[in-house]
N, C-alpha and C positions, 0 to 999 in steps of 0.2 A: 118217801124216797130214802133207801138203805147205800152213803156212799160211803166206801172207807179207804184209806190213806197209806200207805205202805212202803216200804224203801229201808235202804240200810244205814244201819248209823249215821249220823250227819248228813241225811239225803236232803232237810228241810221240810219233811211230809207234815211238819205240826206247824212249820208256819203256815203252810199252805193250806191246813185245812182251818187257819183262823181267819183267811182271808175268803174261803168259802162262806165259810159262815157269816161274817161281814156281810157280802153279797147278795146272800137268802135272805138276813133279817132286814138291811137296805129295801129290798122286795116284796118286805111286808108277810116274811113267810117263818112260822116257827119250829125255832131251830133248835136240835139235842146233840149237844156237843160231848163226844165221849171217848173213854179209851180203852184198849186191852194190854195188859193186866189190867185192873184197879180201877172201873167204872163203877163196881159198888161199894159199900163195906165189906164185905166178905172179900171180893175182889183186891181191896187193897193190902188185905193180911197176903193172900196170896203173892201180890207186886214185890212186896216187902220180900219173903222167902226164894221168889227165883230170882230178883235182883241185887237182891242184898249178899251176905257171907255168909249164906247158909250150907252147908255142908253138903250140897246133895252128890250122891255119888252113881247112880242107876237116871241114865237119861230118861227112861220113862216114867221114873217121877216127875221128872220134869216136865215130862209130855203132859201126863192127868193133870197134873195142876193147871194149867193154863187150858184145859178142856172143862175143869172143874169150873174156874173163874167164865169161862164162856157159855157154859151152861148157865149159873145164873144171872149174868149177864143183860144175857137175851130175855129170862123171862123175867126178871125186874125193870129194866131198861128199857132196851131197846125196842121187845115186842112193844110194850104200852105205848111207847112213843110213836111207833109207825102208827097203830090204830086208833089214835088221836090225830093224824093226817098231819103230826109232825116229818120235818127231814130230819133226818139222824146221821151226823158225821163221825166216822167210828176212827181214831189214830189205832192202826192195825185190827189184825181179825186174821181169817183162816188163813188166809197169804202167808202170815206172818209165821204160823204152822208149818207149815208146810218148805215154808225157804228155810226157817232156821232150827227147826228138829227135824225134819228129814234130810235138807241138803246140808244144811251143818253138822246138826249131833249125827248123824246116819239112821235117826230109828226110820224102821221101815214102813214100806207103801203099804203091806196089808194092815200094820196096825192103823197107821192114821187112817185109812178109808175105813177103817173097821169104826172107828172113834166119830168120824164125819158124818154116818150116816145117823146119828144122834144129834145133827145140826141141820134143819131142815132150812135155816135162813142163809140165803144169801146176797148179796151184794148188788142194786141193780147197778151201778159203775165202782170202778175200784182205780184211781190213780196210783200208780207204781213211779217213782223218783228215785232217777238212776244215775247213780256218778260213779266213778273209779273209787276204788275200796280205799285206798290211801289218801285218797281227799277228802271222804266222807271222816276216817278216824283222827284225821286231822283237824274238821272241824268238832269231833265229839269230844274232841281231849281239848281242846280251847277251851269249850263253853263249861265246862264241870269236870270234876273227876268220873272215872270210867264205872261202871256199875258194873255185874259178873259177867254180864255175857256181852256188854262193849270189851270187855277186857279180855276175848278169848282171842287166839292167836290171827295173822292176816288172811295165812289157809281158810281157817274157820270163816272168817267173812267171804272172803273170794268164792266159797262155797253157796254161804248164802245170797250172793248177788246171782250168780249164775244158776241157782232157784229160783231166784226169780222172776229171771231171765226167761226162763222154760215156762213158766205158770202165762206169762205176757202171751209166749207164743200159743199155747194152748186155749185163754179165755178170751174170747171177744169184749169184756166185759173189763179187762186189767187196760189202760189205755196208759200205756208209758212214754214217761218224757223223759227227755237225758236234760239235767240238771247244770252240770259244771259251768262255770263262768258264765251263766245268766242272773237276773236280779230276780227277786221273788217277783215282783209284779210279772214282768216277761213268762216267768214258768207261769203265773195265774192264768195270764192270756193263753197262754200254747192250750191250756186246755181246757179254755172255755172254744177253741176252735175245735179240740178233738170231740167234743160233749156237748152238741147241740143240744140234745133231750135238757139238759138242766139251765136250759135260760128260761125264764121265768117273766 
C-alpha cells in the first residue's frame, strides 16, 4: 500500500503521517516511512539544492530536479518496499508537483504531463491537509526558519493551496481534510473515517 501526505506549509501532513505509521506498526504491519525531496542519498544532495540558497534561476530546473530525486526514489525505495508487501508513507509526491511548480512557479501542463508519464506509480490514497495560507506560514515560521520555497511570497502559496484544491477535485484518490483549529488526533480520526480501505 502506496499512501502519501500533502498540504501546504504548516498544514501538519508529517505529523500525521507519524501517527499513521504508529497505527500500521501497532497493527503488526511493516511500515517505510519516506520523503520527497531527500528519501535517498542522491535525493538528499538534491533537498539540499531546491531548499537551501542555491541560485537557481530557470523554474525548470527546478522542476527536473525534484523529477530527478523521484525517479530514483521510486526505484531505490519505494518500488522495493511495496514488493516486499511493505506500506509506504511517502511526506509529498506528485501532488506536491503539480501544486507547487505548476500552480506556483507557473511551468506548464504540457511539460509536467510530458515529465509524469515517466512515473508509472501512483498513490493508492493521498491525504491533502488544508488550512488558510496564513496560518499555515504562521505555523512554519514558529517551528524554524523558512527554507527557499516556505519563503516565497503569500500569492505564491495562495496559489499553491488553490492546486491543490483542483488536484482534490479531480482525484478520487486525494481525500481532503481542512485542518485549522482541530487537534492532530481529531484530523487522525476524520480520516481514518474517510479511508476505510486502510483499517487493518
Amino acid at each position: 500500500m502506496f499512501v502519501t501526505f500533502e498540504g501546504i506549509e504548516g498544514s501538519g501532513k508529517s505529523t500525521q503521517l507519524a501517527l499513521w505509521a504508529d497505527h500500521f506498526r501497532r497493527n503488526g504491519r511493516s511500515v517505510v516511512v519516506t520523503r520527497e525531496p531527500g528519501g535517498t542519498p542522491f535525493g538528499a544532495h538534491i533537498r539540499r539544492l531546491v531548499l537551501g540558497d542555491s541560485d537557481i534561476q530557470d523554474h525548470r530546473t527546478e522542476l527536473l530536479l525534484f523529477f530527478a530525486d523521484r525517479l530514483e526514489h521510486i526505484h531505490q525505495v519505494i518500488q522495493p518496499a511495496l514488493s516486499r508487501g511493505d506500506v509506504v508513507l511517502c511526506d509529498r509526491y506528485m501532488d506536491s508537483t503539480w501544486a507547487y511548480q505548476h500552480g506556483g512557479r507557473g511551468c506548464s501542463t504540457e511539460v509536467l504531463t510530458a515529465l509524469e508519464a515517466h512515473i508509472a506509480l501512483v498513490p493508492d490514497h493521498t491525504f491533502l491537509y488544508d488550512l488558510p495560507v496564513s496560518v499555515g506560514l504562521a505555523r512554519a515560521s514558529a517551528r524554524a526558519s523558512l527554507d527557499r520555497i516556505e519563503a516565497q511570497s503569500m500569492a505564491f502559496h495562495d496559489r499553491v493551496r488553490t492546486a491543490y484544491l483542483d488536484l482534490a477535485q479531480q482525484h478520487a484518490r486525494i481525500h481532503c481534510i481542512a485542518v485549522a483549529g482541530q487537534t492532530p488526533d481529531a484530523i487522525f480520526q476524520t480520516a481514518r473515517q474517510y479511508v476505510t480501505l486502510l483499517e487493518v
